[in-house]
Structure formats: structure tokens, C-alpha cells
C-alpha positions in Angstrom: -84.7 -134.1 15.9 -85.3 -130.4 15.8 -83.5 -128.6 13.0 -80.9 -126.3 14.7 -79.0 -123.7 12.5 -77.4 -120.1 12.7 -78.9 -119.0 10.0 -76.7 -116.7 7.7 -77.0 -113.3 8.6 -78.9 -111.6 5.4 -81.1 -107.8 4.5 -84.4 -108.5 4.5 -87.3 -106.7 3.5 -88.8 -105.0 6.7 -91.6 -107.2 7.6 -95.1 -106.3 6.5 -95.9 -106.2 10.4 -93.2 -103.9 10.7 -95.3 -102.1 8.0 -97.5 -101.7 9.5 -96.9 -101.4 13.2 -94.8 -98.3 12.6 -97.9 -96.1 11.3 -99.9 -97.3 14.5 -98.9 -95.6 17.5 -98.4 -92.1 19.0 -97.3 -91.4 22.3 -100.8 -89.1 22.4 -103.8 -91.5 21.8 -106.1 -88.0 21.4 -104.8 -86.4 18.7 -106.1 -89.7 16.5 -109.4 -90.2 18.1 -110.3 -86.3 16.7 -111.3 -88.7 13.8 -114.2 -90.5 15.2 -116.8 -91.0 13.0 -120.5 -89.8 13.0 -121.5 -93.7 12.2 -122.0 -94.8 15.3 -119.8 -98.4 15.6 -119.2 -100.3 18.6 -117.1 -103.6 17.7 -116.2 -106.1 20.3 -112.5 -106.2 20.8 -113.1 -107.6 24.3 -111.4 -111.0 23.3 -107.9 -109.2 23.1 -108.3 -108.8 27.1 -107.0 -112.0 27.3 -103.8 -111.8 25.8 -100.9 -112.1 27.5 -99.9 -108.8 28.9 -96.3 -107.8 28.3 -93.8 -106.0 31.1 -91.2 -103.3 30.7 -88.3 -103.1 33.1 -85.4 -100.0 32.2 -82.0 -100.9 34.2 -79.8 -97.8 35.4 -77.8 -98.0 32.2 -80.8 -97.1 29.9 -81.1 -100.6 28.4 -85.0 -101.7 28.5 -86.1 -105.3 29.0 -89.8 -105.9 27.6 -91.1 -110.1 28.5 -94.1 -111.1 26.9 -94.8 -114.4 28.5 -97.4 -117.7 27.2 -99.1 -119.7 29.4 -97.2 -122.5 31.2 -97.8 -124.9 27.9 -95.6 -123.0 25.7 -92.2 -124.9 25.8 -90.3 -122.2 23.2 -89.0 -118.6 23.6 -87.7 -116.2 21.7 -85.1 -113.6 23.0 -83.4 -110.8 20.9 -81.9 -107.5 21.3 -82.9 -104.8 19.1 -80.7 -101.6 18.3 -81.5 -98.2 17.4 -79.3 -98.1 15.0 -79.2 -98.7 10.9 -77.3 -97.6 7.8 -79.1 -93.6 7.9 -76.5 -93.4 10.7 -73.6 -94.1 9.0 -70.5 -92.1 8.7 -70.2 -90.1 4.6 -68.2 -93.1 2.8 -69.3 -95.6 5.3 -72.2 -96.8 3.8 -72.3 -100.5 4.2 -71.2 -100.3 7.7 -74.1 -101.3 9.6 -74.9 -104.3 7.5 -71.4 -105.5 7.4 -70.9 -105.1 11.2 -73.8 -107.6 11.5 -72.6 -110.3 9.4 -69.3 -110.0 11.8 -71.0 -110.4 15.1 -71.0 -114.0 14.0 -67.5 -114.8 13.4 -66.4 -114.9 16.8 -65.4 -113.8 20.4 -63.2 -113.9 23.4 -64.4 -116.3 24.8 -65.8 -117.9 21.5 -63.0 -117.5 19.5 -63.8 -119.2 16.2 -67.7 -118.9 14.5 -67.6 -123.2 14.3 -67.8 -123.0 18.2 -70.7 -120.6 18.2 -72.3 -123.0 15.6 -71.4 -126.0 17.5 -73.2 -124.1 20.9 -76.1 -123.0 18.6 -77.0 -126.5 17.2 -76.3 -128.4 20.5 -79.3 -126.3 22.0 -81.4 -127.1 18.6 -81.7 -123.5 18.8 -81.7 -120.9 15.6 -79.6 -117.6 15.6 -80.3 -114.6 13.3 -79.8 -111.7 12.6 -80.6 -108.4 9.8 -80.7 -105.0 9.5 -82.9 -101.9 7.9 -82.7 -98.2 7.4 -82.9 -97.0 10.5 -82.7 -100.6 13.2 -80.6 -103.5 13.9 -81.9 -107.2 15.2 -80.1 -109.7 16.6 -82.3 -112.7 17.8 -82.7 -116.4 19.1 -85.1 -119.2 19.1 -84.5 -121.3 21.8 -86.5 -123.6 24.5 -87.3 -122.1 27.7 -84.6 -123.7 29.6 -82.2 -122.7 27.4 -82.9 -118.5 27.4 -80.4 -117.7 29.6 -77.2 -119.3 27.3 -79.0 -117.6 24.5 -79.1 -114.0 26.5 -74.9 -115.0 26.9 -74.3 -115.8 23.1 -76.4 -112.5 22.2 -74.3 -110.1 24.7 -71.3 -111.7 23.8 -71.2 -111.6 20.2 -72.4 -107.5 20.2 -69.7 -106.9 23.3 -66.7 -109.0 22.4 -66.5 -109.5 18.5 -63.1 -110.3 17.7 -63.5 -108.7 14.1 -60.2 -111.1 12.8 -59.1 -109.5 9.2 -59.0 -112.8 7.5 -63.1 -112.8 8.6 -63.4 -109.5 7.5 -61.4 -110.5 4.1 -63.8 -113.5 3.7 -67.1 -111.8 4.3 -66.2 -109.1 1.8 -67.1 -112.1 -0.8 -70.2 -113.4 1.1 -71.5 -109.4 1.2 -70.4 -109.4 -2.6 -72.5 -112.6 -3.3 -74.9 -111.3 -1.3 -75.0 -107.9 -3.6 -75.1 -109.9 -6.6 -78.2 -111.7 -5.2 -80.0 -109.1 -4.3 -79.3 -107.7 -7.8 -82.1 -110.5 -8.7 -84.6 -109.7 -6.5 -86.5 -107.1 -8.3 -88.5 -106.0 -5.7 -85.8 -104.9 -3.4 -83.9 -103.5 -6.2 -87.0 -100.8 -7.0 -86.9 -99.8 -3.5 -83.6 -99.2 -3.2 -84.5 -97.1 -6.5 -87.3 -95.6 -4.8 -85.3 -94.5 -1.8 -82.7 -92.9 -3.7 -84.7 -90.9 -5.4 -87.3 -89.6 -2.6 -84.5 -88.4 -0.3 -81.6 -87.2 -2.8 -78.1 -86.5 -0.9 -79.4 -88.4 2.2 -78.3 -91.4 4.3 -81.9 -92.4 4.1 -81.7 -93.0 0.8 -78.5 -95.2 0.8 -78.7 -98.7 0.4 -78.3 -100.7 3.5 -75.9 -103.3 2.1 -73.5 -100.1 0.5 -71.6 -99.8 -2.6 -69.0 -102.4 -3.8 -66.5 -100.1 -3.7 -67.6 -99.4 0.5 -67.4 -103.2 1.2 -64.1 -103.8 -0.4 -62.8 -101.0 1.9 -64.6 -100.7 5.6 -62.2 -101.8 7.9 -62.0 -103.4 11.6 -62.0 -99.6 13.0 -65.1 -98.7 11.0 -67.1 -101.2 12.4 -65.4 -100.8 16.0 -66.1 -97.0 15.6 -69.8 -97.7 14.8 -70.3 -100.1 17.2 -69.0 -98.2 20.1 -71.4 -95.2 18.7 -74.2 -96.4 18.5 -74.6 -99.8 20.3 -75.8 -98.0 23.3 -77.8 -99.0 26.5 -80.1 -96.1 25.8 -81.4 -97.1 22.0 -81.1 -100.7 23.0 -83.8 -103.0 24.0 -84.1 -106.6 24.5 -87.4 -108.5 24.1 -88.8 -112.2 24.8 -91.6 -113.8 24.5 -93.0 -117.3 25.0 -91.5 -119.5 27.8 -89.7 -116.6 29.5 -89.6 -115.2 33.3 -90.0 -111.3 33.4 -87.9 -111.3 36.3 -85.5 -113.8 35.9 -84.7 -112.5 32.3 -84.0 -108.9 33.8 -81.3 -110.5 36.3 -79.7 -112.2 33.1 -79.8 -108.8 31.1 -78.4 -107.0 33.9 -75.4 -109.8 34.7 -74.4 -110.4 31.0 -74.9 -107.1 29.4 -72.2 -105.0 31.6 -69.9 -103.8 28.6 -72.1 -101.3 26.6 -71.9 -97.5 27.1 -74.5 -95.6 28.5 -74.2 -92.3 26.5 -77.4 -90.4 26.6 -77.8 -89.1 23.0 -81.1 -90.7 21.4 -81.7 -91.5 18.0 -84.2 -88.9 17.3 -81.6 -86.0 18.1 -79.1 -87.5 15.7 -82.0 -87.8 13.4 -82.8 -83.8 14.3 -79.3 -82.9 13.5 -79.8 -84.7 10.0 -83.3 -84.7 8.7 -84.3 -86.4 5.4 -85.8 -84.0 3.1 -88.4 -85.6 0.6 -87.6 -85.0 -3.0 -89.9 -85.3 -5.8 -87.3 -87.1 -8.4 -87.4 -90.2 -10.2 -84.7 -93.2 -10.8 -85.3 -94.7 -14.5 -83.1 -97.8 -15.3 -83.9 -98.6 -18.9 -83.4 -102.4 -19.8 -84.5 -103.5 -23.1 -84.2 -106.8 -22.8 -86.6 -107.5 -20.0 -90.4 -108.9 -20.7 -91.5 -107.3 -17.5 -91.6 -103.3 -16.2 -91.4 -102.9 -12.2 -92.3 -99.7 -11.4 -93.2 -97.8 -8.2 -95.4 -94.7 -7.3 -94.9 -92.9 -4.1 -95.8 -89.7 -2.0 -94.3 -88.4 1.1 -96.0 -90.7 4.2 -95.8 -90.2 7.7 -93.1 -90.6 10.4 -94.4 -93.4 13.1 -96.0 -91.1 15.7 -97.4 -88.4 12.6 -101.5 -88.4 13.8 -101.6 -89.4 10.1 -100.3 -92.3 10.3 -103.3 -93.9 11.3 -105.6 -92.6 8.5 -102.8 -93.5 5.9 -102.8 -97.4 7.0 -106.2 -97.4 5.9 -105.7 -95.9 2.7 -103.1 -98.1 2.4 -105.4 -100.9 3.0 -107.9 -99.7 0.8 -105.8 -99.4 -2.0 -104.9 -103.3 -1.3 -102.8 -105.4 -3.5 -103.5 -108.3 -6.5 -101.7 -110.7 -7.8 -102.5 -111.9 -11.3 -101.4 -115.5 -10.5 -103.8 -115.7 -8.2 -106.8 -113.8 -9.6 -109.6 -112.3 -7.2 -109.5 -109.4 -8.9 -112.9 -108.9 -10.1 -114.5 -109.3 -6.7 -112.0 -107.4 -4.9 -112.7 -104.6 -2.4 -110.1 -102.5 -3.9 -111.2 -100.6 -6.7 -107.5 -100.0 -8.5 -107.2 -103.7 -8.1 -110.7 -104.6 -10.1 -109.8 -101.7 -12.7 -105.6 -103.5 -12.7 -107.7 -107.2 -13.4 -110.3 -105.9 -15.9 -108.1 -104.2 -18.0 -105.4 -106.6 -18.1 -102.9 -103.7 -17.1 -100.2 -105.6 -15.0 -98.9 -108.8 -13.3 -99.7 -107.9 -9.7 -99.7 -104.6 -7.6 -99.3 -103.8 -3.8 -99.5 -100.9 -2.1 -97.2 -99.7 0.4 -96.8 -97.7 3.4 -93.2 -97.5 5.2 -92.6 -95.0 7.8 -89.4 -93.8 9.6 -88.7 -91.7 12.8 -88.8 -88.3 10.4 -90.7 -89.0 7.1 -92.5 -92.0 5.5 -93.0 -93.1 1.9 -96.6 -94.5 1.0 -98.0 -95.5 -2.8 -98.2 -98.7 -5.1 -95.5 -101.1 -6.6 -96.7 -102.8 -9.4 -95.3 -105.3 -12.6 -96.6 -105.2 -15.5 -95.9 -105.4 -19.5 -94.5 -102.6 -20.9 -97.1 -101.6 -23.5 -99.6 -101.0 -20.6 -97.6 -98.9 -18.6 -99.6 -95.3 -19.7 -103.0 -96.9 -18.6 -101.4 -98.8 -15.5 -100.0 -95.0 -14.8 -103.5 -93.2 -15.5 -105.5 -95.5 -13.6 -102.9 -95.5 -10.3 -102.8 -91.7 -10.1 -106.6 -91.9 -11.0 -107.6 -93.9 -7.9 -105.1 -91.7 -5.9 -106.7 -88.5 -6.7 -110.6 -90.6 -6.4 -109.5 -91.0 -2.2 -109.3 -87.3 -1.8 -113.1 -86.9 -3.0 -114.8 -90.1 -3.3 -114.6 -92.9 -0.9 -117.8 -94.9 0.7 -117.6 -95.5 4.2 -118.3 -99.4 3.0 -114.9 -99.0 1.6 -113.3 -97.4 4.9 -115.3 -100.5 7.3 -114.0 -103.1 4.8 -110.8 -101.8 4.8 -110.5 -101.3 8.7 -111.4 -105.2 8.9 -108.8 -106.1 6.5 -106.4 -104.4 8.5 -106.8 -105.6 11.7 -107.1 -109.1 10.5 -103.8 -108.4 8.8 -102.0 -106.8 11.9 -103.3 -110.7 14.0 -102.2 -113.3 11.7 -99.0 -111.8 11.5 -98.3 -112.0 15.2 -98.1 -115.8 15.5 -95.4 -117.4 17.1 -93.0 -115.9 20.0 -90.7 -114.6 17.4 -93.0 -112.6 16.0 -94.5 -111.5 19.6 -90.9 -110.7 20.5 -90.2 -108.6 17.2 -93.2 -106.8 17.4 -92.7 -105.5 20.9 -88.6 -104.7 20.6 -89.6 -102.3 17.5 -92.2 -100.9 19.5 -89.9 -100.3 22.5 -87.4 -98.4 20.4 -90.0 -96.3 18.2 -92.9 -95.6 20.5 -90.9 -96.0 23.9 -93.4 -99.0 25.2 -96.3 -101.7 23.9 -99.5 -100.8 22.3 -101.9 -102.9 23.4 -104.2 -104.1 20.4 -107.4 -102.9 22.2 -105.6 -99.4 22.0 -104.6 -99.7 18.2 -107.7 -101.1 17.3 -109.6 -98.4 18.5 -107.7 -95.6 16.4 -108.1 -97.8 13.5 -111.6 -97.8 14.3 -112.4 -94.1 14.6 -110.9 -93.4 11.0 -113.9 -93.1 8.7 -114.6 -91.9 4.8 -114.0 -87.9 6.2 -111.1 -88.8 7.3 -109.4 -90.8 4.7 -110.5 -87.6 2.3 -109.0 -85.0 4.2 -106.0 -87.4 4.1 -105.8 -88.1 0.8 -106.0 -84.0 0.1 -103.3 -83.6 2.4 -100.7 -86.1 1.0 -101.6 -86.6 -2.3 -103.0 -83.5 -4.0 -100.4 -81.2 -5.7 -97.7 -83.2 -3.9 -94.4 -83.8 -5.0 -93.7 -87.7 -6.4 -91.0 -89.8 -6.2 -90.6 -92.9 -8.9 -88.6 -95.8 -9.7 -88.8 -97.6 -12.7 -86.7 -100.4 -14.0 -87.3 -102.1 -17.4 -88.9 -100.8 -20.8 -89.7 -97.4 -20.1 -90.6 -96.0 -23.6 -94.2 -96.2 -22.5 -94.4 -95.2 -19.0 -95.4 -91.3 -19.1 -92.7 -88.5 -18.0 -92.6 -87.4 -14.6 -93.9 -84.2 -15.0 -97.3 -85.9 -16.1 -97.4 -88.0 -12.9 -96.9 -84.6 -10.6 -99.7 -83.1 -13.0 -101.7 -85.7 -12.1 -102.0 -84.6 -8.4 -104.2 -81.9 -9.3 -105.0 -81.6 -13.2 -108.2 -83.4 -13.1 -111.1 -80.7 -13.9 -113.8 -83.3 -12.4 -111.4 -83.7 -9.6 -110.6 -79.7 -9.2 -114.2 -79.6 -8.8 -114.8 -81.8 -6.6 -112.3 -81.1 -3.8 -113.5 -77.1 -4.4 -117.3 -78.3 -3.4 -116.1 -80.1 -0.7 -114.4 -77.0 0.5 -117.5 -74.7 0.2 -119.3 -77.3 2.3 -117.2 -76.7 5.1 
């Protein structure tokens, strides 16, 4: 028998895909084939022709439907709704709220008054129902059989229209968020993040955490989360996707009889977000801890915002800058030059670079672990392969790192829930679906030009932000790492010839 669960509600990383998606797409394809390359390339991409295509319906109220169905073999669907809406749009002393209002979408309704009967529905179906939330989005979802969409499409309405919010619920999952904090505490690589955020955008909901401060969770109440819900669960930042065994227009009659209760207000996310820009600041967040064998530590510019014509050129870099992992070695025969310099020298555990991008602003550069005493030629050799893309990069290294990418981009849409992810977050940050043959293109006309004139715009003489947790006495002040942007006299020379060339 099928496992069937409601999985607990947790924060989760946002998913590489996510990554990855959200530096792909502009609503004006143009502006990012001005970087076709003189080396003349004609890939076949014809095979993507027959994918499934997907379909967009909008109802009167603003609320968008987007179906990608399988063919007639496919037995499973997935159906969600996805909400413009995270913790940068929380209230001052709110933070928290967002996060905490999804754990309580679980704990009952009206008409499903207790969370054991939404359980007991969920596992007679053999279904699974989950749920997280970012910085700037909220996802409720379900994994279902086709037959069974439509009960699905009434738990998901139902538990974002109706929520009881009981205060003994609310009492009890002020310990589970607590746990949760406490957990999270653990996982090193969200806690440099968090780091990283709070110190690129100083003073701003951006750089909040998304589960909040203890003292937030022991104190947002039921009108908090009432107050946020009814702002920004709206029919106009919400949509809902499927994909797999679904019916385009059978799932629009559903949306359109069980999602009556939401408001229709106009305002957008993006003119919140215009009201309330994040500013990038070049600061750092050192958390000294003696007692710890390994240093975490991340590096990171200002990136692009999702529909930035950089955005493109930067998920290459991105890509060409790669990741390693010491445990499982490849490092000598890598592509990526900081990840054969990383593995020759011994300098760390494993890197990755990174590229996140919100509606405003982005944050791109390299996490990495390593041992302490290798910190200062970890750090040279990191700002050393930043400042080598803005002068030096073969267009073998651009091709190899366009193929990596778009391999990366298909193997992580497998399975309807990630078909149905993919397209809700494109609905809400690009307004519809971009087809891969699209996408594939712009990643295509990005060549070794283009990545330089990147690299010069984002990374030379450009503010950094850094988060470092561990022993620090050897990891170099941050005054050297912005002095790295541009100190280089081989580098200074270099980007002053390629200027005279042009």
C-alpha cells in the first residue's frame, strides 16, 4: 500500500530549480539575445517540441489556473496553490508570521474541525500534503491520483479560506516552531544564509529570517496571522498549478467553485515591493566559535532580480564557477577552475556556488567549508577566480558550462510535483510559462564576451557581503575582500586593455 502522509509543514531551502528558474526569464526575450555570440552554434533542441504543452486560464477574480497535463498513462497529479506572499512582507515585529501561518493551515477548519480529520482524509486518498515558505512566496501542495484532484483542490481552498486558528493550536505550535528553530540551528548551511541575508540587506525584511525570532513566535497571535492572511492571500498574487493526470478544464470549474472566499484587491506584489526596496549592503556577519573543527563561510555580490537581462549571463557564471565536494572527489578533472585549484590545494571540504534572485535584487557567489587554517588561501583563490571571469574566460569554458546547465535545469523537472512547482513560481514571477526551447535559447546566446562584461559589471569594485561562522582568526578582514574587486595590478591591466580594444 502506498505510503499516505501530511507531511509536517517545515522551511526549506528554495529548490535548486527554483535557483535557477528565477534568473531565466524576462518578459522581453530581446534584450537577452543582444548576447549572441560570433561562434556560430546551432544545437538541436527540437526534442523539447514534444513536451506537454501547459495552459493558463485567469478567472474574473485575478486568480490564475496553469494545467500541465501527461499523456493518458500517467495515473498521478499534483495540484497546489502558490502565493505571492513570504516573510519580506511582513508587518515591523511580525517577523515569523508567514511561516507560522503555514504550519496553522493544517490544524483545522469549519468544516474540518480538528487536524486528525484532515489527516484521516489525507491518508484515506494515499495522498501527501505539504506545505513551506521562502523570502518572498508561499506553497501549499498535494500529491494525489487523478481521480482524486478535485477533493485535493477542496482540502487546499479550505484549509487557506476557513482555518480555524484555535489558541490551544496556536499555543502548541509555538513548541513545534521552537523545535523547529532549534533544528535549524544544526543545519549549517541554512544558518550561513540566514547570516548572509542579514548582512547584504541591513534594516530590511529581506534580510529577516523566515521562521522569526523566538521572542516573535512566543508572541504572534490569531489576529496576526488573520491580518496577514486577509492581506496578502489574494486572488491577484495567487495561482494554482497541476500537472500530471489533470483536465485543464475540468480543474478551472473546481478552482472557480471551491475558491469563492478570497479577496480580489488589485495591489501586486511588485508595488509593495516598490514601496519597500531592499538596498544591498556591503557588510559582513562574523560568528566566532572556537570550538568547531570546520569554518562555513560565504562570499557574495549583489545578483540580479528575475527579469534583470543579467540574469541570464549570471546563471552561467554561476555554472562555471560550479561546486565540489571533497567526499566525492572529481576535482582534478573538473571543468571549474576554482574547484581544481579548491582540490589541489587541499583548501576546503566542498564549495558551491550560488545564485538566488528576488523580485528587486539577487545575491550570487560561493559557499564553501573548509578548515580554519586554510581560510586566507581559500579566500585568495575565491576572489581570484572572481576577478579571472571579468578578463579571462575560454569560450570552451562558457559551451561546457551552458551544457551543464541545461542538463541541470531537465533532471530536476521529473515528476508532476516538480512540473507543477516549476510552473506556479513561474506564473507568479514572470506572469506565464517559459517554454524550455525559449530558455534554452537565451542560455545559448551567452558566450565568453558576455560573461566578461558581466563579471566587470557585478564583481569589479563592487560592494561584498559575507557570512562566516566558526574559527575566524584566519579568514582575512573584510576590507581585504572588497580590495580584492579591483587591487589586482595584472587584473587592472587587463580589464584597461580590454577597454582600449573597444
Amino acid at each position: 500500500m502506498a505510503a499516505a502522509t501530511i507531511a509536517r509543514p517545515k522551511r526549506r531551502l528554495l529548490p535548486y530549480l527554483h535557483r535557477l528558474l528565477h534568473s531565466a526569464a524576462s518578459p522581453s526575450p530581446n534584450r537577452f539575445l543582444r548576447h549572441a555570440s560570433l561562434v556560430p552554434r546551432d544545437p538541436d533542441h527540437s526534442p523539447f517540441l514534444l513536451l506537454p504543452s501547459s495552459r493558463v486560464s485567469t478567472l474574473p477574480t485575478g486568480l490564475r489556473v496553469v494545467t500541465q497535463a501527461y499523456p493518458a498513462a500517467t495515473r498521478m497529479a499534483s495540484v497546489g496553490v502558490w502565493v505571492d506572499a513570504g516573510s519580506r512582507f511582513e508587518l515591523p515585529g511580525t517577523n515569523g508570521t508567514a511561516h507560522f501561518l503555514e504550519h496553522m493551515a493544517f490544524k483545522g477548519t469549519a468544516r474540518r474541525p480538528t487536524a486528525h480529520a484532515l489527516e484521516v482524509e489525507i491518508e484515506n486518498m494515499g495522498a501527501r500534503l505539504n506545505a513551506y515558505t521562502s523570502r518572498e512566496q508561499t506553497t501549499y501542495f498535494a500529491d494525489v491520483q487523478g481521480r482524486d484532484v478535485p477533493t485535493a483542490l477542496d482540502v487546499l481552498s479550505d484549509i487557506l479560506q476557513h482555518p480555524r486558528f484555535p489558541a490551544n493550536a496556536i499555543q502548541r505550535e509555538r513548541g513545534v516552531i521552537l523545535r523547529e528553530m532549534e533544528e535549524v540551528q544544526g543545519m549549517m548551511d541554512e544558518v550561513i544564509f540566514d547570516h548572509l541575508h542579514a548582512a547584504a540587506f541591513q534594516g530590511h525584511p529581506l534580510g529577516d529570517t523566515i521562521l522569526g525570532p523566538e521572542e516573535n513566535i512566543k508572541s504572534i497571535s490569531k489576529k496576526d496571522l488573520q491580518q496577514y492572511i486577509s492581506t496578502h492571500y489574494t486572488c491577484p498574487r495567487m495561482v494554482v498549478s497541476a500537472a500530471g493526470a489533470v483536465n485543464h478544464d475540468e480543474l478551472v470549474d473546481q478552482v472557480r467553485e471551491f475558491f469563492t472566499g478570497f479577496s480580489a484587491d488589485p495591489t501586486t506584489a511588485d508595488q509593495l515591493i516598490e514601496a519597500n526596496p531592499a538596498i544591498f549592503t556591503g557588510s559582513e556577519v562574523r560568528v566566532e566559535k572556537p570550538g568547531m573543527s570546520q569554518t562555513h563561510l560565504a562570499i557574495a555580490f549583489k545578483g540580479s532580480s528575475w527579469v534583470d537581462p543579467n540574469s541570464i549571463p549570471l546563471m552561467v557564471i554561476q555554472s562555471i564557477l560550479g561546486s565540489w565536494n571533497g567526499n566525492i572527489g572529481v576535482g582534478n578533472c573538473s571543468g571549474s577552475a576554482l574547484a581544481r585549484g579548491i582540490s589541489n590545494g587541499n583548501l576546503a571540504k566542498s564549495m558551491m556556488s550560488f545564485n538566488t534572485n528576488y523580485r528587486d535584487t539577487g545575491l550570487f557567489g560561493i559557499y564553501a567549508v573548509a578548515q580554519h587554517d586554510s581560510l586566507y588561501d581559500l579566500s585568495r583563490l575565491i576572489m581570484q577566480e572572481f576577478r579571472r571571469l571579468a578578463f579571462e574566460v575560454s569560450e570552451t569554458d562558457v559551451a561546457r558550462a551552458r551544457n551543464q546547465l541545461k542538463s541541470s535545469l531537465l533532471l530536476h523537472i521529473d515528476g508532476s510535483t516538480a512540473v507543477a512547482e516549476n510552473n506556479g513560481r513561474q506564473m507568479l514571477t514572470y506572469g506565464r510559462i517559459m517554454p524550455f526551447l525559449e530558455l534554452f535559447a537565451r542560455i545559448d546566446a551567452v558566450d565568453c564576451a558576455t560573461i566578461m562584461e558581466t563579471a566587470k559589471n557585478f564583481i569589479y569594485d563592487k560592494d561584498i557581503a559575507l557570512a562566516a561562522v566558526g574559527q575566524l582568526k584566519n579568514l582575512p578582514e573584510l576590507s581585504w575582500f572588497r580590495s580584492q574587486t579591483y587591487s589586482d595590478d595584472e587584473f587592472a591591466t587587463r580589464i584597461f586593455l580590454l577597454d582600449a580594444k573597444k
